[in-house]
C-alpha positions as CSV (number, residue, x, y, z in Angstrom):
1,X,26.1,6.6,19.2
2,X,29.7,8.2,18.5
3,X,32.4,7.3,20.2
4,X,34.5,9.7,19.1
5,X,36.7,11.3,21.6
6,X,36.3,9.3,24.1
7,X,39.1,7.6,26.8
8,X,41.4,4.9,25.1
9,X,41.1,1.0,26.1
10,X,37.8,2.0,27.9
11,X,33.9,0.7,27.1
12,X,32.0,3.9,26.1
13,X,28.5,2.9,26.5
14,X,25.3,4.8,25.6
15,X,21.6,3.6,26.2
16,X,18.3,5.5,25.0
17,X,14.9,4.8,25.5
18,X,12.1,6.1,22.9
19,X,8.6,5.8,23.6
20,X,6.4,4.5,21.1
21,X,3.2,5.8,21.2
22,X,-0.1,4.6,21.5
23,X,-1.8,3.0,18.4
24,X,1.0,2.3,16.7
25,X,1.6,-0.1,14.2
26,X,5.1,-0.8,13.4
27,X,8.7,0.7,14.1
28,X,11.8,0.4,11.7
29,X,15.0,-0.1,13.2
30,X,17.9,0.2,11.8
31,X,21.8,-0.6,13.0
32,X,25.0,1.2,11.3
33,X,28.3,0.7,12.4
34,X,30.7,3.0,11.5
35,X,34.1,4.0,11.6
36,X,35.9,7.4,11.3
37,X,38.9,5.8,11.1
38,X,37.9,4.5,7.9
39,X,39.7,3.8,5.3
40,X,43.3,4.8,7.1
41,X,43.2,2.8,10.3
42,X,41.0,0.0,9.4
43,X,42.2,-3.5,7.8
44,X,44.1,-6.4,8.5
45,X,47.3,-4.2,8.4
46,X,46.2,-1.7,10.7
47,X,47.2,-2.6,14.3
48,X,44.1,-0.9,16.2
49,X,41.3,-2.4,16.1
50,X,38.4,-0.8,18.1
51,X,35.3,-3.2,19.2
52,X,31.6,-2.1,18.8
53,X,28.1,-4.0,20.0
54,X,24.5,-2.8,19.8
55,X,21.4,-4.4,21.5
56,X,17.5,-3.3,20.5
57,X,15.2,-4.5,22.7
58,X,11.2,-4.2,23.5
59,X,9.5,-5.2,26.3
60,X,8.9,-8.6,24.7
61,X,12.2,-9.3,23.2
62,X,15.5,-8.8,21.8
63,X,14.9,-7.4,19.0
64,X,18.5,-7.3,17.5
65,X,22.0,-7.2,19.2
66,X,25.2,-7.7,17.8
67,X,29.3,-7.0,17.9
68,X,32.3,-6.3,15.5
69,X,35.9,-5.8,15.6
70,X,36.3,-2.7,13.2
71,X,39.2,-4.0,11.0
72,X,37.3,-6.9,10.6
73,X,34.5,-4.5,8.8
74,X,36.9,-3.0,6.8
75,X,36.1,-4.6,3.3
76,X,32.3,-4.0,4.3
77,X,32.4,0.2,5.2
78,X,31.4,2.5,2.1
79,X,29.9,6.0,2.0
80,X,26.5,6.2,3.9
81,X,25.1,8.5,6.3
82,X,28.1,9.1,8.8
83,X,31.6,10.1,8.6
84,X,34.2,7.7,7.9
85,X,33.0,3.9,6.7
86,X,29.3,3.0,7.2
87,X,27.9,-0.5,7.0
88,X,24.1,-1.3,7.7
89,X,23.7,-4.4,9.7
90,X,20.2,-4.4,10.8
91,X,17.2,-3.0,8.4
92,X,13.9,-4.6,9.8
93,X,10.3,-3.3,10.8
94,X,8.9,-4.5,13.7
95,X,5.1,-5.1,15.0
96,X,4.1,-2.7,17.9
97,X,0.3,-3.2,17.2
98,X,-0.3,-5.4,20.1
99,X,2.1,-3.6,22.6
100,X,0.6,0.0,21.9
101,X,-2.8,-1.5,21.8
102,X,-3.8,-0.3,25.2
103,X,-1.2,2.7,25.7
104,X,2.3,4.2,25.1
105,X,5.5,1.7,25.2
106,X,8.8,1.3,24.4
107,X,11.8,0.4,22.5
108,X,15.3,0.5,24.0
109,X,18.8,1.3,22.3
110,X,22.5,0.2,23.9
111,X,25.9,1.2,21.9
112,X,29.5,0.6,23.0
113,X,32.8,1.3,21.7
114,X,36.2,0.7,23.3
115,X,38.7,2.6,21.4
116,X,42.1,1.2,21.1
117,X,44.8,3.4,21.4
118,X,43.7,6.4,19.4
119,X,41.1,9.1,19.6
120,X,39.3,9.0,16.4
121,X,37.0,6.2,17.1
């Protein structure tokens, strides 16, 4: 989920659904945050500071869920896959085996930012 444009001092939210299909065994998850305001408006010094959270869930559980401030990230953000500063937070695979067992299921995906007081989220 980017963030990036969106109003200021307002929860942008984004929720997907993929379906998992039958028969299958496992599913790898994995959580960045990231930042394009990295490394100019990020730090201790910087006086925005943007909030993001994520939750993964099956129908069984939580699977992982978390929040940040993003100057508190700063020292963490390096180079990755997105613009700006990445940091991976959650790298796991899961078992699907016994929820696909008999058919198709699920695995749900919830992002939110609240920009503060700029645009480049």
């Amino acid at each position: 989920m980017d963030g990036h444009g969106q109003a200021e001092s307002f929860p942008y939210t984004r929720v997907k659904r993929v379906i998992i299909p039958q028969d299958s065994d496992c599913v790898w998850v994995r959580v960045y945050y990231f930042s394009r305001e990295y490394p100019e408006f990020t730090g201790q010094s910087s006086q925005w500071d943007d909030t993001i959270s994520y939750r993964v869930w099956s129908p069984n559980e939580t699977i992982a869920s978390g929040s940040a401030n993003v100057n508190s990230l700063h020292d963490l953000f390096s180079d990755g896959p997105y613009h700006g500063g990445t940091y991976r937070v959650v790298d796991e695979i899961v078992d699907y085996s016994s929820l696909t067992a008999s058919g198709d299921s699920w695995i749900d995906l919830r992002g939110t930012a609240t920009n503060i007081s700029d645009d480049a989220l």
